[in-house]
C-alpha positions in Angstrom: -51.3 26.9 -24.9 -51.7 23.4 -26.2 -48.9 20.9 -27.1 -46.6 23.1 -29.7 -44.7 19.9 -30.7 -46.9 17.4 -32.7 -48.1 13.6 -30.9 -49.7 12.7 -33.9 -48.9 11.0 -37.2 -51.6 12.3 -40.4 -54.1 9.6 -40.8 -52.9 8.0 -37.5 -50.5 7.1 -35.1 -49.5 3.7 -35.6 -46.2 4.8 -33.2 -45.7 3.1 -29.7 -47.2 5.3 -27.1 -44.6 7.8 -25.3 -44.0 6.7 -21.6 -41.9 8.7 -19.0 -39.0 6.3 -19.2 -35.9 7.6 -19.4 -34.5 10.1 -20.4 -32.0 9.7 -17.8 -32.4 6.1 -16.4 -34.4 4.1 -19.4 -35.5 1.7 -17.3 -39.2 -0.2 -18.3 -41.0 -0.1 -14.9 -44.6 -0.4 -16.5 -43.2 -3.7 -17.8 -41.3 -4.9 -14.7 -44.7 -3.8 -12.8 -47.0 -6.0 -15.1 -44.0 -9.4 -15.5 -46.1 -12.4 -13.9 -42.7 -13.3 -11.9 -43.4 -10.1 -9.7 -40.6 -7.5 -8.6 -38.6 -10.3 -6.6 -38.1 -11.8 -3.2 -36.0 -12.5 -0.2 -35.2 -15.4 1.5 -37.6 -16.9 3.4 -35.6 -16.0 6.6 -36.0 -12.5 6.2 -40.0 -12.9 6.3 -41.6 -10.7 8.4 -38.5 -8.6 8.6 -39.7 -4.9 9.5 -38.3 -2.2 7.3 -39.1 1.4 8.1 -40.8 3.5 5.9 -40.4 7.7 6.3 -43.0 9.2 4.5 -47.4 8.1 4.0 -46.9 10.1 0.9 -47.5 7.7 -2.9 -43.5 6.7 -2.9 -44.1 5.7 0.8 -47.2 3.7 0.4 -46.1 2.1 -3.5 -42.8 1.2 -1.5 -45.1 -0.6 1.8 -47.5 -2.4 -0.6 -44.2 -3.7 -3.0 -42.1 -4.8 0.2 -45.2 -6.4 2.3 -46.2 -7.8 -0.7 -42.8 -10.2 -0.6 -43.0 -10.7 2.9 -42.1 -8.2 4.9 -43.3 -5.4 7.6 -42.9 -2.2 6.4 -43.7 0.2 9.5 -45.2 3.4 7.7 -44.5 6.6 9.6 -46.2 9.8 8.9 -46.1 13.4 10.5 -49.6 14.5 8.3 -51.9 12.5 6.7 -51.7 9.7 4.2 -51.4 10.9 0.7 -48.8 13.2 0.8 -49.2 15.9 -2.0 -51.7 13.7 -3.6 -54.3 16.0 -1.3 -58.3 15.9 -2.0 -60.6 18.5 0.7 -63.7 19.2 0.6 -65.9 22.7 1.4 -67.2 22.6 4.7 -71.1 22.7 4.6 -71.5 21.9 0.9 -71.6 18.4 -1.1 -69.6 15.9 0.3 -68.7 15.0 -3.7 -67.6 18.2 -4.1 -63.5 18.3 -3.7 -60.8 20.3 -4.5 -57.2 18.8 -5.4 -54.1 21.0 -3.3 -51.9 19.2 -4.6 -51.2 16.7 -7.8 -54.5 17.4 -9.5 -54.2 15.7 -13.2 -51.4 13.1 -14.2 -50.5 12.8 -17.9 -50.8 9.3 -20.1 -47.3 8.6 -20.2 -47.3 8.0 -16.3 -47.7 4.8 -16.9 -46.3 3.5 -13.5 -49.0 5.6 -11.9 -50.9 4.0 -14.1 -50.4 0.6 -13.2 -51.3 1.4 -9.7 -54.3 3.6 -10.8 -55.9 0.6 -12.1 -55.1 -2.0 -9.7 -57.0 0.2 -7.3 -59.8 0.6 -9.3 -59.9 4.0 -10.1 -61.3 5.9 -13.0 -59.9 9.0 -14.9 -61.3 11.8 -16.9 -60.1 14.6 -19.1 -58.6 17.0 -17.4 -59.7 20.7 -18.4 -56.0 22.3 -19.4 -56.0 25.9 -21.4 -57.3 25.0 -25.1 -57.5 21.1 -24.5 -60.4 19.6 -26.5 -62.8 18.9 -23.2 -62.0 22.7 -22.1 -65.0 24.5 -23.4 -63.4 27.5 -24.0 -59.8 29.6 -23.0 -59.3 32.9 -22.5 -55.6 34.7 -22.8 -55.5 37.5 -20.9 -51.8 39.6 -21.5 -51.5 43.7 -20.8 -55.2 43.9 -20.3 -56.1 43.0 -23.5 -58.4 39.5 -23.9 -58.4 37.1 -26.5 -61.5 34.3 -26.4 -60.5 30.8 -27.8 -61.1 27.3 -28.3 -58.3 26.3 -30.4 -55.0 28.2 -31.1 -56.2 29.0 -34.3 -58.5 31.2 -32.6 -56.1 33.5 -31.2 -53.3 36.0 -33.0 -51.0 35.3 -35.3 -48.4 36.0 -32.4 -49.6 33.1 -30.4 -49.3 30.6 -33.6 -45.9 32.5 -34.2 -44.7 31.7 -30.7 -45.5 28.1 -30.6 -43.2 27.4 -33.9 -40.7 29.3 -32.6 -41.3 26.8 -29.2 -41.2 23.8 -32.3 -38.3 25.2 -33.5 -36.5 26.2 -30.7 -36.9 21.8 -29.4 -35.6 20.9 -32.6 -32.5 22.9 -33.7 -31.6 23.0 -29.8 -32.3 19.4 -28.4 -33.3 16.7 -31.0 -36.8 16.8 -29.7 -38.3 14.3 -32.5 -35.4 12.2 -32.4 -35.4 11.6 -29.0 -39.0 11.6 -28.7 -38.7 8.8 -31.1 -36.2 6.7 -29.3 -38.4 6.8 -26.0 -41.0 5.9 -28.2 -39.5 2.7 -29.2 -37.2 2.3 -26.7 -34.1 2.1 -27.9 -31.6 2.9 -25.0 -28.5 2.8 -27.4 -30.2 6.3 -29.1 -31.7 7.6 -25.8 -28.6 7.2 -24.2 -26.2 8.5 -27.7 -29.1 11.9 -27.4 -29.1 12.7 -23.7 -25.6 11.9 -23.1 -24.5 14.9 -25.4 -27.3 17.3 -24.2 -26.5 16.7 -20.5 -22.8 17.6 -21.0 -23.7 20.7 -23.6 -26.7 22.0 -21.3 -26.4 21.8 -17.5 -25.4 24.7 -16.7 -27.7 26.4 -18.5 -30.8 27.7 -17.7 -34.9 27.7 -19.4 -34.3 31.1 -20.6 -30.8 31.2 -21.2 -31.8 28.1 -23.9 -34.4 30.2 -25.5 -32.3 33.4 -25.5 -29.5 31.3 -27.9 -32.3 30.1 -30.2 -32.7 32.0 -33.5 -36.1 31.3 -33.1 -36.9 33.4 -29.9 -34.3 36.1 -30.9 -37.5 38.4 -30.4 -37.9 39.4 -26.5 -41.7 40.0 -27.2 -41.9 36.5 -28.1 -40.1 35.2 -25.5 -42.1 37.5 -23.1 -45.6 35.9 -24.2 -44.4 32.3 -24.1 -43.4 33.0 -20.7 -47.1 34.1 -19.7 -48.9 31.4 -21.9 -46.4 28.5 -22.3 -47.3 24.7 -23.4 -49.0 22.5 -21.7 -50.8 23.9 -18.5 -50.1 27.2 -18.9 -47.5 29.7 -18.5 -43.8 28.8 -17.8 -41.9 31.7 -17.3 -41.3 30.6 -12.8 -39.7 28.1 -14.5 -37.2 30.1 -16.7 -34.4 30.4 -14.0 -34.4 26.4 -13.5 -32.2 23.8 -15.9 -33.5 23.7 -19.2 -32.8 19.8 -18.9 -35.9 19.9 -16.3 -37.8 21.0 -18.9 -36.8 18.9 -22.0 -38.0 15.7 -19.5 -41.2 16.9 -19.4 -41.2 17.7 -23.2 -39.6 14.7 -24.7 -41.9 12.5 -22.5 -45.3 14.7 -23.1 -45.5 14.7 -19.3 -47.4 18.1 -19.6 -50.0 17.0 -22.3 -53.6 15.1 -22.7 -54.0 15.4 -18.4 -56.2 13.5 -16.9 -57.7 13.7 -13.3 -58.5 11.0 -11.3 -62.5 10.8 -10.7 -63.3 11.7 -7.1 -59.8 13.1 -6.0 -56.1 12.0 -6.1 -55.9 11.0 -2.9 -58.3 8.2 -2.7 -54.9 6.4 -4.8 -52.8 6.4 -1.6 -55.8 5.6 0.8 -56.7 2.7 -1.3 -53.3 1.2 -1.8 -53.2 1.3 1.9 -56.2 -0.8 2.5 -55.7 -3.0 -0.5 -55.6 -6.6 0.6 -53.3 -8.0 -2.4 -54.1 -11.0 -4.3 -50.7 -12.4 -4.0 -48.6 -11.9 -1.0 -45.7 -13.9 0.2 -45.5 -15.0 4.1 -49.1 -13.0 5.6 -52.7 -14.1 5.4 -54.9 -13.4 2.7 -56.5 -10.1 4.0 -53.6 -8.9 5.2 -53.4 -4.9 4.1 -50.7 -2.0 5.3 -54.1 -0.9 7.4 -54.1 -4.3 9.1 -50.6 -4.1 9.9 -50.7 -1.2 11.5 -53.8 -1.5 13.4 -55.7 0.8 11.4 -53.3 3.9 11.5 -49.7 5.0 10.5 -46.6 5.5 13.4 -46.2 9.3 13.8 -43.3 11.4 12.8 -39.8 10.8 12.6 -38.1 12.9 15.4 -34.9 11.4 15.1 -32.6 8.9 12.8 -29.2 7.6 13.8 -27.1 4.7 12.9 -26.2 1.8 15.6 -24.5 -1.3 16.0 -24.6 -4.2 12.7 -25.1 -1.4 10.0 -28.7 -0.9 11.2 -30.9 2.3 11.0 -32.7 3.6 14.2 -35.8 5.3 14.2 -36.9 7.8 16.8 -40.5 9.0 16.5 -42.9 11.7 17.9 -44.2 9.6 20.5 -40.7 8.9 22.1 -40.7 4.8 20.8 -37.4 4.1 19.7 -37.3 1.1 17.1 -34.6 -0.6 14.9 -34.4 -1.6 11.3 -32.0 -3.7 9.4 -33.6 -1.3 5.9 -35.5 1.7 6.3 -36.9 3.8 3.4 -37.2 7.5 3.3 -39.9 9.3 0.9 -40.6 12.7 2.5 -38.9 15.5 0.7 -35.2 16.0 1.8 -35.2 19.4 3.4 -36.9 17.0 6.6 -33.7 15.3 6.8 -32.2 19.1 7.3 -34.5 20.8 9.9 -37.1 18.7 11.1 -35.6 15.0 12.1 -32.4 14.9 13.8 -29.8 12.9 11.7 -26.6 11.9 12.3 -24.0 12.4 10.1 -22.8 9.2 9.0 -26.1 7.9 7.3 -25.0 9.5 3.5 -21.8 9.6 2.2 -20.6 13.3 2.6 -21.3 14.3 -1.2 -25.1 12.7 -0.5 -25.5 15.8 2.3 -24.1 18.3 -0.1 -26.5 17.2 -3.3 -29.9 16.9 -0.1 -28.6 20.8 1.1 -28.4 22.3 -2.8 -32.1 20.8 -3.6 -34.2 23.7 -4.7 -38.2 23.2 -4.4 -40.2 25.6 -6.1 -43.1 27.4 -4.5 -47.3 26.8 -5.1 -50.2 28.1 -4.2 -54.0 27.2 -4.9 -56.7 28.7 -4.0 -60.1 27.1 -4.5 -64.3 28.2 -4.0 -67.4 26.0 -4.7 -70.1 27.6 -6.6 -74.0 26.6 -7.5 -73.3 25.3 -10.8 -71.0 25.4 -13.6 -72.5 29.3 -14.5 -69.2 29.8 -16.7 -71.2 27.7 -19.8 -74.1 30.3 -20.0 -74.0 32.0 -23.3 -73.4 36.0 -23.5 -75.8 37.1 -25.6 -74.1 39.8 -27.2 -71.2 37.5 -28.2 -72.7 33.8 -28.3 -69.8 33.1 -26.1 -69.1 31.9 -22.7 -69.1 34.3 -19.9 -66.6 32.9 -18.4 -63.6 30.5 -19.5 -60.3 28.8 -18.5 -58.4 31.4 -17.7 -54.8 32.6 -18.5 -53.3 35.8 -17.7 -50.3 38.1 -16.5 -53.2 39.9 -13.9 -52.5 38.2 -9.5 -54.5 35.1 -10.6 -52.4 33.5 -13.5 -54.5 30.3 -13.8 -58.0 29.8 -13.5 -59.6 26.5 -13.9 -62.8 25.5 -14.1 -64.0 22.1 -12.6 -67.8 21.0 -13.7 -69.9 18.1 -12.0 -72.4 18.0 -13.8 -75.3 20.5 -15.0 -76.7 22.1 -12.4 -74.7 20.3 -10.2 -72.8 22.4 -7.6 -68.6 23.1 -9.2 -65.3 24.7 -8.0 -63.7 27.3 -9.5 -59.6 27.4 -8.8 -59.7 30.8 -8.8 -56.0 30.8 -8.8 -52.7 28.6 -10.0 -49.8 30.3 -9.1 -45.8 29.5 -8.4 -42.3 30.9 -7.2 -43.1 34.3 -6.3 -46.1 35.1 -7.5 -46.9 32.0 -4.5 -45.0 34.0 -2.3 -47.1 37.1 -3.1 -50.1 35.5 -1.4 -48.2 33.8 1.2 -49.2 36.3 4.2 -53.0 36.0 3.5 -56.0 34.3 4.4 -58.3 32.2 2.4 -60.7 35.1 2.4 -58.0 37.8 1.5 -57.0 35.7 -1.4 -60.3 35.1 -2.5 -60.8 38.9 -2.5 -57.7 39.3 -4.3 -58.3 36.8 -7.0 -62.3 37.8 -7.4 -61.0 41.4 -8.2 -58.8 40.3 -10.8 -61.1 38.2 -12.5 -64.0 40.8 -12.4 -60.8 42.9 -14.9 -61.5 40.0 -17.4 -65.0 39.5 -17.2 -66.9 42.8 -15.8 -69.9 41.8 -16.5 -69.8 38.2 -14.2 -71.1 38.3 -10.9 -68.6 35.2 -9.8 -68.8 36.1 -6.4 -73.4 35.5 -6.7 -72.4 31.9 -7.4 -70.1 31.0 -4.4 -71.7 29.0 -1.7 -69.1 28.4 0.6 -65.8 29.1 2.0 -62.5 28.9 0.0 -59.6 26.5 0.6 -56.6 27.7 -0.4 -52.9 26.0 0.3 -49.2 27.5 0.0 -47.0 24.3 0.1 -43.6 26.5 0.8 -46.1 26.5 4.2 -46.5 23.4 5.1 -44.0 22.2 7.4 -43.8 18.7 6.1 -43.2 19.9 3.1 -41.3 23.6 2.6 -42.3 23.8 -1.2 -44.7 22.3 -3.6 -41.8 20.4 -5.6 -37.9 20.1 -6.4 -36.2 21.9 -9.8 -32.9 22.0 -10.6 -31.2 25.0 -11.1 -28.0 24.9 -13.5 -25.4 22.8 -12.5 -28.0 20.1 -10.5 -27.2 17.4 -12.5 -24.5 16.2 -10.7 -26.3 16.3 -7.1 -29.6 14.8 -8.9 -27.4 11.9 -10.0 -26.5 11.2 -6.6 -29.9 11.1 -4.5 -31.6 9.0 -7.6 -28.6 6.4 -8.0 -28.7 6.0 -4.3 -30.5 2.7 -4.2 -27.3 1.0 -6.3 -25.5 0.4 -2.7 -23.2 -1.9 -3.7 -20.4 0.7 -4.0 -20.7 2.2 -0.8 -19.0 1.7 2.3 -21.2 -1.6 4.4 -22.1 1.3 7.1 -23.4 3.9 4.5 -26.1 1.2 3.3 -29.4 0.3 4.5 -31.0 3.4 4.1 -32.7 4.5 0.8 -34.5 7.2 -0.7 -37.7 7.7 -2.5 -40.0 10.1 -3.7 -40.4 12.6 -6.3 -37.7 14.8 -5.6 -35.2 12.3 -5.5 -36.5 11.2 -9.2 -35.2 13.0 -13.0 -39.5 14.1 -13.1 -39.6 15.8 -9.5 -43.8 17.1 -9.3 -44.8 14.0 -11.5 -46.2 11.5 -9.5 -44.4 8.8 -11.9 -41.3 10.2 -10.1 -42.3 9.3 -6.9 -43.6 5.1 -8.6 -40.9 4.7 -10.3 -38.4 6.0 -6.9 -40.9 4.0 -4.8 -39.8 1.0 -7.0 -36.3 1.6 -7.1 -36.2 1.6 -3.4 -38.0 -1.9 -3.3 -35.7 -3.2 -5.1 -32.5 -1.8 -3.2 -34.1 -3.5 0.0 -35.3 -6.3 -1.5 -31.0 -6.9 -2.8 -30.0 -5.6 1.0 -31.6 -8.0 2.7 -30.3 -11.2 0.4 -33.4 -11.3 -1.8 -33.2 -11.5 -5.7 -35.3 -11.1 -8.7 -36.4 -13.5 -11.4 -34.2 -13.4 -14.1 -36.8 -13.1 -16.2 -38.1 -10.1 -14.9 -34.7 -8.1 -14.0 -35.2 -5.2 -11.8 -33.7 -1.3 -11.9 -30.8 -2.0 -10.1 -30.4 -5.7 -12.2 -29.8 -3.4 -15.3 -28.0 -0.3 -13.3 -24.8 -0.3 -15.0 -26.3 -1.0 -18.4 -28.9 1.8 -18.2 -26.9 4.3 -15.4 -27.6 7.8 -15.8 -24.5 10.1 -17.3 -21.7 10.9 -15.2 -20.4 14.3 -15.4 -16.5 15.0 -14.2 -16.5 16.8 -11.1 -12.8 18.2 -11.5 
């Protein structure tokens, strides 16, 4: 379903946008991003200082562009391609414009980080078509076998209307949702903090469903049983109902699962661009200098090995065998690398840093995706006057079915399925074509009377990230009792209370942010990390434009007692 918690003020919103700022660390990185004084820089004796950076992935490249940007070398290694989860393909043998997005595939408006870097690029966005959102033509609910047709929520049963209040319900008398929604709003830290203080220490340890099992509001199982299939936002939520229910009040309070957009032409063209971006302003290089120039056209391989040597400095061994040494190095892959795929030594995390990287949890995903002629699913039935097909949502193998148009008459793709967590790992031992089989079967339950499989034209594409062995799942969740390790990986770019041979090495990337699977995680990480190198290696920021670690102590997540 739709948003069940209102965005919008009768007869306008006159409110400050909501951004995904906070709730944890409130810091303003859209506004640090856009200060004319620029994120800071190091002395002039550190220019052309190389710094490694682990990961081609959006954290890696924000984090290259920021650092060589101020002067620096950042020396990008990468085991896959450039892009990282941000993945367009295309169909073999059919129109080169025709894509299909395997990973991040729409970005909401309150990423405005993302933003920032969306535009400086160039790129353009368009509505993305969620279940029931206004550019979505039409929905269908699918639960039990029995189908309900819709454009609006009004269009469905009273049930579905009577488990979105109890959702509404459920936010407020449980978590402050329009209070705190109103803070972000406006900013004010002294609430934001006052809010999510008290819910950290009343609700880490429990879990999504445990929090609507307590509410009055979902005392009904059959309630809690449909919200679980249909959800808010995107879709269905119930994969998510073991994890911490504070995962899911971040994405809430900062409407990170409403009014999607997709990025025109595929996500990935965001990385690849910032990589051959010859900045405006640069410190130290030539104008026309870009991270491509740098590195002669292509990224270092992967990471085989890291190690710590002599003068606090951070060794890099790579795929090739070339053995290279940093005074800063930055790592943006997801942490389960640093367990079973590079060779680390002990001593570069503070003990407690290991434990918090060994209890991450990432959740499984799976996509599976088929061009077709044209967008068919807008015909009109002509019993019903209705689509014959529509955005689909159901408890049947498929789960989520999205429809992607070009155009009339133009040839379209058809994610045939969306799926996570197990049903992910149903599919995990089968082709593309298996899948496909699969998913056309349950489809041709909902609509009997569509040939789908007439309109395909070529071969699927499908992806299981819990597959892919840079990767080992499509994103991090905490389960209860996280918090404390999640406070640990994020706060890692504040050094200055560890020991002199702990430092030097940062991480980035989503799953080291509070909004792991939001590519504003993996900015606003990316942008932390700059700064902790940027303070490592002597440099400052303006003091007009203070940076995240500038304000750390003022804006510094909770800190939970660990005895």
């Amino acid at each position: 379903m739709t948003s069940t918690v209102p965005t919008a003020v009768p007869g306008g919103d006159a409110r400050p946008p909501i951004t995904m700022c906070g709730p944890d660390f409130p810091f303003p990185y859209d506004e640090h991003l856009a200060h004319p004084a620029g994120l800071g820089q190091v002395p002039a004796t550190e220019h052309g200082t190389e710094v490694a950076v682990i990961g081609g992935g959006l954290s890696g490249l924000v984090t290259a562009y920021e650092l060589m940007k101020m002067g620096l070398r950042p020396v990008v290694y990468e085991a896959d391609q450039l892009g990282g989860r941000l993945r367009t393909v295309g169909f073999d043998g059919c129109d080169p414009e025709l894509t299909a997005e395997l990973g991040a595939m729409r970005f909401p408006p309150s990423s405005t980080a993302l933003q920032h870097y969306i535009d400086l690029v160039g790129l353009e966005t368009e509505d993305f078509p969620n279940p029931l959102a206004p550019v979505t033509p039409s929905t269908v609910v699918d639960l039990k076998g029995e189908s309900h047709y819709a454009r609006t929520i009004e269009d469905l049963p009273q049930v579905y209307r009577d488990v979105a209040e109890a959702w509404r319900r459920c936010l407020e008398e449980g978590a402050d949702h329009t209070a705190m929604n109103e803070a972000l709003r406006s900013r004010d830290v002294p609430r934001v903090r006052e809010l999510w203080g008290r819910l950290v220490r009343e609700l880490d340890d429990q879990t999504f469903y445990g929090f609507l099992c307590q509410s009055p509001a979902f005392a009904s199982f059959r309630h809690r049983e449909i919200f679980g299939q249909v959800g808010f936002g995107t879709g269905g939520w119930d994969t998510d109902f073991p994890n911490s229910i504070l995962e899911i009040l971040r994405v809430v309070y900062t409407e990170a699962d409403d009014h999607h957009r997709g990025i025109k032409g595929g996500s990935q063209q965001l990385p690849l661009r910032l990589w051959e971006r010859e900045p405006d302003k640069l410190v130290h290089w030539p104008r026309g200098t870009s991270l491509s120039s740098l590195h002669g056209g292509t990224p270092r391989p992967a990471v085989t090995r890291l190690h710590r040597t002599a003068g606090n400095r951070i060794t890099v061994t790579d795929a090739d065998g070339r053995i290279r040494t940093y005074k800063a190095a930055v790592f943006t892959a997801q942490s389960w690398m640093l367990l079973s795929q590079i060779a680390c030594d002990d001593d570069l995390f503070p003990i407690d840093h290991w434990t918090a990287i060994e209890r991450t949890h990432y959740m499984e995903s799976s996509k599976l995706f088929v061009p077709v002629d044209r967008p068919f699913w807008k015909d009109k039935d002509p019993a019903t006057g209705r689509d014959v097909m529509s955005m689909t949502l159901t408890d049947r193998m498929t789960r989520g079915t999205y429809l992607l148009d070009n155009g009339p008459d133009r040839p379209a793709a058809i994610c045939l399925s969306y799926t996570w967590c197990d049903d992910s790992l149903k599919w995990l031992p089968l082709s593309a074509h298996a899948r496909m089989e699969v998913m056309l079967k349950s489809l041709g339950e909902i609509y009997p009377n569509v040939d789908i499989r007439g309109h395909i034209i070529g071969d699927p594409v499908t992806v299981s990230w819990e597959d892919e062995p840079y990767f080992m799942g499509a994103f991090k969740a905490n389960l209860p009792g996280h918090y404390r390790y999640q406070r640990r990986l994020f706060t890692h770019f504040a050094q200055e209370h560890l020991p002199a041979d702990r430092r030097g090495l940062f991480l980035a990337g989503d799953d080291i942010s509070w909004t792991a699977g939001w590519a504003e995680g993996a900015v606003q990480t990316a942008l932390n990390a700059v700064w902790g190198v940027m303070r490592h290696l002597g440099g400052t920021t303006d003091p007009t434009n203070p940076g995240p670690g500038d304000r750390f102590e003022e804006l510094a997540p909770v800190e939970l007692p660990e005895d």
